[in-house]
Structure formats: C-alpha cells, structure tokens
N, CA, C and O atoms as CSV, one atom per row, in Angstrom:
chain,resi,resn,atom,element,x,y,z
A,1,UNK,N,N,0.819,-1.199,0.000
A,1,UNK,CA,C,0.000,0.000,0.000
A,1,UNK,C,C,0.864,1.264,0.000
A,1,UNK,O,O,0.297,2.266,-0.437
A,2,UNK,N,N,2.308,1.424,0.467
A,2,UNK,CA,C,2.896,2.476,1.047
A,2,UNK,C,C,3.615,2.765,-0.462
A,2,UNK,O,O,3.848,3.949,-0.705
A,3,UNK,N,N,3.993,1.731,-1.523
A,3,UNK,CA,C,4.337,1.863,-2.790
A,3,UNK,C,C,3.061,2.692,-3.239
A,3,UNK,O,O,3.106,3.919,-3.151
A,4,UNK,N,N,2.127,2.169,-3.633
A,4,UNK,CA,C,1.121,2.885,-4.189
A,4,UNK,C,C,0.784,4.570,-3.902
A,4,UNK,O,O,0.454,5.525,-4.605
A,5,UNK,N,N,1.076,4.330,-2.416
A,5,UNK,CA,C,0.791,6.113,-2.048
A,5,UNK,C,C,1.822,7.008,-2.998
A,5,UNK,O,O,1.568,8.028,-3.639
A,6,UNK,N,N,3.586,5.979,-2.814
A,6,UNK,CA,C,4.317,7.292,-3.510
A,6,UNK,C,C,4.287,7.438,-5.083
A,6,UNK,O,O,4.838,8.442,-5.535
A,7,UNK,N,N,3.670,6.494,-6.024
A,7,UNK,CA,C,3.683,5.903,-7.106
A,7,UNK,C,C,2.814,6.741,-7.902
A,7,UNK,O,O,3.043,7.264,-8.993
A,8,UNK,N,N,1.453,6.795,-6.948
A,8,UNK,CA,C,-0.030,7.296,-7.765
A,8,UNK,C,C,0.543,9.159,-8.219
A,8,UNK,O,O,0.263,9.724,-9.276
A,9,UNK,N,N,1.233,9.662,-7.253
A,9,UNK,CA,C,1.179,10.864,-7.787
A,9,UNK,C,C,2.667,11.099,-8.637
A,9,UNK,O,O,2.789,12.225,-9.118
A,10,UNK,N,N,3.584,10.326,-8.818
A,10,UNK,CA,C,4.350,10.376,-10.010
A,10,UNK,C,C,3.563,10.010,-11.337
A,10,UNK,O,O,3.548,10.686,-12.366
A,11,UNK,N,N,2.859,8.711,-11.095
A,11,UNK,CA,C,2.175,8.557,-12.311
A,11,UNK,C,C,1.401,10.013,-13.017
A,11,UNK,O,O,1.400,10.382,-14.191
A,12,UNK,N,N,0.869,10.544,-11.990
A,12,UNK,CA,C,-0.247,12.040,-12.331
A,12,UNK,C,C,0.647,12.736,-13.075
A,12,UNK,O,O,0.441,13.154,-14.214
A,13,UNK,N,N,2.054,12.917,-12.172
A,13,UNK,CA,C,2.685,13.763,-12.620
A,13,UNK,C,C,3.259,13.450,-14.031
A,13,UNK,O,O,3.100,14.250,-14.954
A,14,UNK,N,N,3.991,12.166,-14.203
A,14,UNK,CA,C,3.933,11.970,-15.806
A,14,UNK,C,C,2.839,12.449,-16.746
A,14,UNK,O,O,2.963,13.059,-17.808
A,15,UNK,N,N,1.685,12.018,-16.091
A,15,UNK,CA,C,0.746,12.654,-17.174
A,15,UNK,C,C,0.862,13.810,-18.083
A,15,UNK,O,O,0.875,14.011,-19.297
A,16,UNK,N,N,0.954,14.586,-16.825
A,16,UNK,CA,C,0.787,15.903,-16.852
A,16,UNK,C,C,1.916,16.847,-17.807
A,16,UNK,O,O,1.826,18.028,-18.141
A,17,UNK,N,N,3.014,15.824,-18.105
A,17,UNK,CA,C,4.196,16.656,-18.236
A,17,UNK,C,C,3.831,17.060,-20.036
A,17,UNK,O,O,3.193,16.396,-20.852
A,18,UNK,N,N,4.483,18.318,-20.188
A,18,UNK,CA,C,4.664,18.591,-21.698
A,18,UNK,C,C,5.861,18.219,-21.857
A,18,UNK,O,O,6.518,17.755,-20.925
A,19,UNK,N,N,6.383,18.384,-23.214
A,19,UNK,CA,C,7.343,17.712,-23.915
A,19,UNK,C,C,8.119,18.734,-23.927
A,19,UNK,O,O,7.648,19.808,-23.555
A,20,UNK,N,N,9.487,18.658,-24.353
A,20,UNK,CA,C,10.766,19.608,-24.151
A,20,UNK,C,C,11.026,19.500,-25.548
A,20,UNK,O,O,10.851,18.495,-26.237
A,21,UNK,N,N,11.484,20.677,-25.939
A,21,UNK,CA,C,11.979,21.675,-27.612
A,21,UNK,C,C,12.180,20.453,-28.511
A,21,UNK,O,O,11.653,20.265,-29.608
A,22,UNK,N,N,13.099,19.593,-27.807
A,22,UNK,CA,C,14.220,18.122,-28.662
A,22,UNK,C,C,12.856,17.229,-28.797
A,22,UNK,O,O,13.024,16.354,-29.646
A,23,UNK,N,N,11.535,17.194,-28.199
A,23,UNK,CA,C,10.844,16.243,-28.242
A,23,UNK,C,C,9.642,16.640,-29.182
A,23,UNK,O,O,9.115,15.631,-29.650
A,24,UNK,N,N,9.304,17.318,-29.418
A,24,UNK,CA,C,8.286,17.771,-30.114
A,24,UNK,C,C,8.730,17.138,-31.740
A,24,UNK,O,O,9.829,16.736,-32.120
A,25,UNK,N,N,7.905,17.197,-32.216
A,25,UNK,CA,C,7.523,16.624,-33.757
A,25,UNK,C,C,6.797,18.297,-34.587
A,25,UNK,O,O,5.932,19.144,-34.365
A,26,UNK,N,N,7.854,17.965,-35.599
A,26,UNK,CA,C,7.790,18.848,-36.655
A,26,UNK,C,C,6.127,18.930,-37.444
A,26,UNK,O,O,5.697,18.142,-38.287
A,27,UNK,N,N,5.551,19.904,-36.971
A,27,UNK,CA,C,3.645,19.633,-37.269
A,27,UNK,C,C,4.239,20.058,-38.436
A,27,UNK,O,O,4.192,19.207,-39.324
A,28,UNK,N,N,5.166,21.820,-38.941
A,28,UNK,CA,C,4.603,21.819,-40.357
A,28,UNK,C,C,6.075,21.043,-41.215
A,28,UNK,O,O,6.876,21.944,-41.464
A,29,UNK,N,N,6.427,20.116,-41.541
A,29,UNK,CA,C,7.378,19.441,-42.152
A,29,UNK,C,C,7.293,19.777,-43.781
A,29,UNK,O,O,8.233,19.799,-44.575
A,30,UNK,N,N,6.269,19.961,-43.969
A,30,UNK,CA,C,5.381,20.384,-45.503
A,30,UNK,C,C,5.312,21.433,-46.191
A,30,UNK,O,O,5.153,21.616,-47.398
A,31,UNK,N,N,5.534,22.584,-44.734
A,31,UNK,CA,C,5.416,24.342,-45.239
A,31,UNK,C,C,4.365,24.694,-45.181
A,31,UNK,O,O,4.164,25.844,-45.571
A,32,UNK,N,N,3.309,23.967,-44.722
A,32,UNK,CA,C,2.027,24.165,-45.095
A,32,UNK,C,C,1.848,25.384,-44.225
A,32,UNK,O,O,0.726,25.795,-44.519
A,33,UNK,N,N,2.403,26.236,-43.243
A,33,UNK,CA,C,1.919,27.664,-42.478
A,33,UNK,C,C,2.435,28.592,-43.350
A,33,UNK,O,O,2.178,29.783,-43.178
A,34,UNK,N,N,3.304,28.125,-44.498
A,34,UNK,CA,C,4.110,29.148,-44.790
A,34,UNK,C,C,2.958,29.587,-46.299
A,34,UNK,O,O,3.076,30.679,-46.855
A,35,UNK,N,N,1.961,28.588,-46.741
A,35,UNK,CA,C,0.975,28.439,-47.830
A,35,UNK,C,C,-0.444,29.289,-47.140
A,35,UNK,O,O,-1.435,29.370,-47.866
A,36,UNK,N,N,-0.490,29.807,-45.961
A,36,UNK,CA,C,-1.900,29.595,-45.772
A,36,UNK,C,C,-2.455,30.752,-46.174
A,36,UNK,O,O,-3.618,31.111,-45.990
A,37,UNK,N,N,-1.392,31.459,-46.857
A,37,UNK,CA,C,-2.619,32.939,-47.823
A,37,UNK,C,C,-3.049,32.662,-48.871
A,37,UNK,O,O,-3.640,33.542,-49.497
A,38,UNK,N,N,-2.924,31.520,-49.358
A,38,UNK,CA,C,-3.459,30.762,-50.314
A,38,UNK,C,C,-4.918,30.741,-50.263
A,38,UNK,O,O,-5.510,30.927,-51.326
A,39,UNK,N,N,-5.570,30.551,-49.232
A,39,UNK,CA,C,-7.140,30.036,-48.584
A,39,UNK,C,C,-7.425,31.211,-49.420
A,39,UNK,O,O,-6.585,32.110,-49.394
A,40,UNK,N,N,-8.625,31.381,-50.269
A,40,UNK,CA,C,-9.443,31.885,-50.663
A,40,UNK,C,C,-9.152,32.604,-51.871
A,40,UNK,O,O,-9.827,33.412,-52.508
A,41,UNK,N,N,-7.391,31.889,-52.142
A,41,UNK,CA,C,-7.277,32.098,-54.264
A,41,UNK,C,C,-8.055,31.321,-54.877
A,41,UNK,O,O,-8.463,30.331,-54.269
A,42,UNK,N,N,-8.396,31.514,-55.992
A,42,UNK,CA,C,-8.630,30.419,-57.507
A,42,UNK,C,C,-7.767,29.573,-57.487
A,42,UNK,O,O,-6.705,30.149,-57.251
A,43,UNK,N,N,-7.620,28.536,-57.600
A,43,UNK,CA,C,-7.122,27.237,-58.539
A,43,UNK,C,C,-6.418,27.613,-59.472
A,43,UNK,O,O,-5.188,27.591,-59.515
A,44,UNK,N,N,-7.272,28.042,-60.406
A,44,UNK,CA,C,-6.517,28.821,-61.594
A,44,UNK,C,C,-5.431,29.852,-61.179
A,44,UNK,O,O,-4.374,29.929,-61.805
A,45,UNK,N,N,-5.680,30.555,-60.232
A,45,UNK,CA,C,-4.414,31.059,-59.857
A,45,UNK,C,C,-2.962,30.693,-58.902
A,45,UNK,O,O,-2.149,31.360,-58.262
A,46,UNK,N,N,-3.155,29.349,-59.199
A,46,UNK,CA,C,-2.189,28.692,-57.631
A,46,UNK,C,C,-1.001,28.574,-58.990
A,46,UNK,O,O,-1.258,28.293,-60.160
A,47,UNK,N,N,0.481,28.924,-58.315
A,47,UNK,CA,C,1.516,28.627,-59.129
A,47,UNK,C,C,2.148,27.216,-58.792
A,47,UNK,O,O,2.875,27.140,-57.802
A,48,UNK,N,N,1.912,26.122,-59.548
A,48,UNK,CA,C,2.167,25.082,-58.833
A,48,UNK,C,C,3.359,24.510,-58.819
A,48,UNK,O,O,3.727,23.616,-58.057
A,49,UNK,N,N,4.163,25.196,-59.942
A,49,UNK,CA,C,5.433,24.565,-59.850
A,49,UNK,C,C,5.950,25.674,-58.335
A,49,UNK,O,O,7.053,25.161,-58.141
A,50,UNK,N,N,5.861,26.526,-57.495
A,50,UNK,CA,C,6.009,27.042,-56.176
A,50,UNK,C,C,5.704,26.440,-55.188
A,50,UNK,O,O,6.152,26.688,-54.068
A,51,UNK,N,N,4.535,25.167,-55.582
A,51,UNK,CA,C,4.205,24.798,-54.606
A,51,UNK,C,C,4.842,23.235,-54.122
A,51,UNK,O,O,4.477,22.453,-53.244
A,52,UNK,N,N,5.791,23.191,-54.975
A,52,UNK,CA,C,6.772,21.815,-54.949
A,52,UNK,C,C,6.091,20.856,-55.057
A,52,UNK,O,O,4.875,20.738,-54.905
A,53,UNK,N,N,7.467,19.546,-55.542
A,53,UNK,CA,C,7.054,18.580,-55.946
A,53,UNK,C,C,6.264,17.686,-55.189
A,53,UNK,O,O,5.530,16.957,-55.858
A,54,UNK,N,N,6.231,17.563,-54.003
A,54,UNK,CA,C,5.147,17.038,-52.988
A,54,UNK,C,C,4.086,17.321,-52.529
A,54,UNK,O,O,3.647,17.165,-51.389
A,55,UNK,N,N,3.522,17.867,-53.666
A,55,UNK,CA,C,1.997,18.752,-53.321
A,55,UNK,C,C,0.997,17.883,-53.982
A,55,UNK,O,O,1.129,17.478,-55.137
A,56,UNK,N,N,-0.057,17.595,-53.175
A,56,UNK,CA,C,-1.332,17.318,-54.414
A,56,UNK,C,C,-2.579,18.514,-53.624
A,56,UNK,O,O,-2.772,18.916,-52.476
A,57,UNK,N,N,-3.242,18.764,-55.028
A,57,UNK,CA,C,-4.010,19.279,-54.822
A,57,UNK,C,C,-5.250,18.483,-55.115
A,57,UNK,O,O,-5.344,17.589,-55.955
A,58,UNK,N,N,-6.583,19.113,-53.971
A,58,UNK,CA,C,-7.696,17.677,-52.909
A,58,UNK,C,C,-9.129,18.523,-53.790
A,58,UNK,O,O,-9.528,19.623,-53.408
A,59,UNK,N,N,-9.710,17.840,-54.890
A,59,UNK,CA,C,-10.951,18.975,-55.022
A,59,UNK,C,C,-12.556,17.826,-54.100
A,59,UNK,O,O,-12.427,16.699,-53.621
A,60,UNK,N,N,-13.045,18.141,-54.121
A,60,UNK,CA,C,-14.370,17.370,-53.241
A,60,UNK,C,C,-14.607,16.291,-54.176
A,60,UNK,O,O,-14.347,16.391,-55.375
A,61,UNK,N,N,-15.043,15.375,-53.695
A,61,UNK,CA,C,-15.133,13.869,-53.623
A,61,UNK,C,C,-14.172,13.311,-54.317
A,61,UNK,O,O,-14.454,12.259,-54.890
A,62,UNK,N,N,-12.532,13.966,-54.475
A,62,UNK,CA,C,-11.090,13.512,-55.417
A,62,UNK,C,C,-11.119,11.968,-54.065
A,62,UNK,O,O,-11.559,11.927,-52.916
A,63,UNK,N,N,-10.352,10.792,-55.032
A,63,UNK,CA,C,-9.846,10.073,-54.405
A,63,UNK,C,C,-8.501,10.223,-54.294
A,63,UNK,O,O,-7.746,10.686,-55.149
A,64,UNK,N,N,-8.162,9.724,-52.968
A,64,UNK,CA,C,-7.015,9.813,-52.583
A,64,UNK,C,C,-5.875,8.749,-51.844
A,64,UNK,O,O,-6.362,7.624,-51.734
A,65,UNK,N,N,-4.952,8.816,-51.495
A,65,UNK,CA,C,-4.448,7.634,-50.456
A,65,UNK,C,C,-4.832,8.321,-49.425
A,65,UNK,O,O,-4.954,9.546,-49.455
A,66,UNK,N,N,-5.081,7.534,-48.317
A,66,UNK,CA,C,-5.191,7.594,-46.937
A,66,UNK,C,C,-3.719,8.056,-45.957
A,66,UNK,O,O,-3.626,8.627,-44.871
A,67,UNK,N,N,-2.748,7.546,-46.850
A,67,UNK,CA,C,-1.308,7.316,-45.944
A,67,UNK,C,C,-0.730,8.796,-45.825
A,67,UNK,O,O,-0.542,9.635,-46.707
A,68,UNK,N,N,-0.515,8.845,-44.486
A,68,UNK,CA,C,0.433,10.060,-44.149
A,68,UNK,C,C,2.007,10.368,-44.114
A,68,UNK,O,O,3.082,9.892,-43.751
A,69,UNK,N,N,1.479,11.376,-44.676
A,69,UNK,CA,C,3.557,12.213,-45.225
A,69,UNK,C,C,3.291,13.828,-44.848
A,69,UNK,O,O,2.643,14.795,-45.248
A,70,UNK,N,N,4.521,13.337,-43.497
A,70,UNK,CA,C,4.545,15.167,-42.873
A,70,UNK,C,C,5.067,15.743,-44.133
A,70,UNK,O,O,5.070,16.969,-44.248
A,71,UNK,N,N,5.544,14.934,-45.166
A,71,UNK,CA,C,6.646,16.452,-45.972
A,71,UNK,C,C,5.289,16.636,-47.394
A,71,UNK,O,O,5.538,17.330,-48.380
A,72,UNK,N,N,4.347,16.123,-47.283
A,72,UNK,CA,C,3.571,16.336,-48.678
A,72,UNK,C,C,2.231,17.610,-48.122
A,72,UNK,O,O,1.297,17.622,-47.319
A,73,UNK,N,N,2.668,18.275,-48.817
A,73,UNK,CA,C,1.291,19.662,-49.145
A,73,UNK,C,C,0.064,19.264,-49.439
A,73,UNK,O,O,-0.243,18.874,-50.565
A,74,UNK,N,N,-0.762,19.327,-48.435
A,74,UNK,CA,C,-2.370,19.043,-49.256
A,74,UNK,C,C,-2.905,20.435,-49.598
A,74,UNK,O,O,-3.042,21.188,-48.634
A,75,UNK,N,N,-3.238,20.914,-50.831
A,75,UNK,CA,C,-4.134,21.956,-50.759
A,75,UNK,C,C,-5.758,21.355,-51.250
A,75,UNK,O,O,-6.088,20.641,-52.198
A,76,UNK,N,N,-6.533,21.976,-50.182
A,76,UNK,CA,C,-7.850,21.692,-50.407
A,76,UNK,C,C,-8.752,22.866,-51.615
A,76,UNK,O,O,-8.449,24.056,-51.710
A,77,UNK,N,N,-9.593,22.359,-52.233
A,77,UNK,CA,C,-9.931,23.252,-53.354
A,77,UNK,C,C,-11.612,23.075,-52.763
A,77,UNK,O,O,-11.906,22.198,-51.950
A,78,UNK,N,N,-12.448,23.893,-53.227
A,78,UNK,CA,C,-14.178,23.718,-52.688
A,78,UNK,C,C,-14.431,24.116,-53.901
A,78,UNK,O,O,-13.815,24.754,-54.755
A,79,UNK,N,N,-15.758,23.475,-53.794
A,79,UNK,CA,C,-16.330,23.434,-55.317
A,79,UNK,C,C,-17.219,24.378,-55.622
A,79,UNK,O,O,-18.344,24.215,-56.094
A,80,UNK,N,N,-16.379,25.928,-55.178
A,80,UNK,CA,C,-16.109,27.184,-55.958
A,80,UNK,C,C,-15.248,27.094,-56.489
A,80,UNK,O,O,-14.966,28.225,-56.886
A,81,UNK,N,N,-14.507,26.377,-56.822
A,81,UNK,CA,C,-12.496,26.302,-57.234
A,81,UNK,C,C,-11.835,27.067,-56.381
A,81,UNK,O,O,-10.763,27.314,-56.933
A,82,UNK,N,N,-11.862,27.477,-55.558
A,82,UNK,CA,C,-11.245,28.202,-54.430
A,82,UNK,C,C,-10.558,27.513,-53.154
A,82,UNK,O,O,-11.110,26.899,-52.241
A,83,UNK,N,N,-9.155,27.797,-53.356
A,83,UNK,CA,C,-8.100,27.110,-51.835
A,83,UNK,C,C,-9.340,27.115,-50.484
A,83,UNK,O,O,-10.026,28.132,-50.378
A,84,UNK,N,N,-9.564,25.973,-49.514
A,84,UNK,CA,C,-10.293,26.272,-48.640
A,84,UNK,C,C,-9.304,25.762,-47.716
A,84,UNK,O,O,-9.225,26.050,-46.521
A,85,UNK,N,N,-8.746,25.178,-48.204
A,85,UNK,CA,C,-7.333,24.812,-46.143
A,85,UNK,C,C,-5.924,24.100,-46.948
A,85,UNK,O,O,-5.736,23.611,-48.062
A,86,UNK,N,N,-5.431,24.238,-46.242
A,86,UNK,CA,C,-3.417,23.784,-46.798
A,86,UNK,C,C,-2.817,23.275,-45.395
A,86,UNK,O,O,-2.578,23.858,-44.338
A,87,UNK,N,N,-2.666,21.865,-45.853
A,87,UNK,CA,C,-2.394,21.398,-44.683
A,87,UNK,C,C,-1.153,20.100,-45.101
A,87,UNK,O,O,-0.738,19.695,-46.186
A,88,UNK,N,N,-0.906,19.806,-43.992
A,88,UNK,CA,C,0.413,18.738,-44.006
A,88,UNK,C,C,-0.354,17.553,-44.064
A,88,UNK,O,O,-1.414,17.445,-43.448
A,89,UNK,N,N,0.242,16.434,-44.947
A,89,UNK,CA,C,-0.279,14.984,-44.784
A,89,UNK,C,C,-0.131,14.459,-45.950
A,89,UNK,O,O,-0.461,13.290,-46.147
C-alpha cells in the first residue's frame, strides 16, 4: 500500500508533463503555415510549380491515399475552385 501512495502521484505527474523543444515533432514538415494565404485564391491562380514537388491538390469527392507524409502539401480546393485549407499529410 505504502508503494502505491508514492507511485499514484508520479504517475499524475507523468501525465501531466509537456514535452521539451528536442521532443516535439515537426507539425509543419510540408510548409504548409508558410501556404496559408493561399485560402481563398482560384485554382486557376495557384503557381504550382512554387508549390513543390510534394503537393497534391484535394478537389471534393477527389480520391485519394489515406497514408500520411509530414513532408507532402495538401491543398484543399471547394467546389467554388477556391483554396479552402493547406495542410500537411
């Protein structure tokens, strides 16, 4: 029982902990924050060779792979033809 008393609140405390600079994971690996004035161009106006070779662009009901890649650009298009989100995956 006397284990458990000192145990339960390290465990909490693991919980609780955030991660340190070296531990974190690269969210935009893709550039995708560096794209997001994009949201609400034309299609027709996206320069795509700028937008590198790891880009696909997503229009509504496009099929796609499922599989995730921090370094590939999704730009989303809405069926105004208009950028609606740019995201990593």
């Amino acid at each position: 029982m006397k284990k458990l008393v000192i145990f339960a609140p390290l465990l909490m405390l693991a919980a609780c902990q955030t991660s340190t600079p070296g531990q974190t994971q690269n969210d935009d690996a893709c550039g995708a924050n560096r794209h997001q004035s994009l949201i609400g161009t034309p299609e027709t106006d996206l320069n795509k060779s700028a937008l590198g070779r790891n880009t696909r662009i997503i229009h509504p009901d496009s099929v796609m792979t499922m599989d995730y890649s921090a370094q590939r650009l999704n730009v989303y298009v809405d069926k105004e033809g208009k950028v609606s989100r740019v995201t990593c995956g």
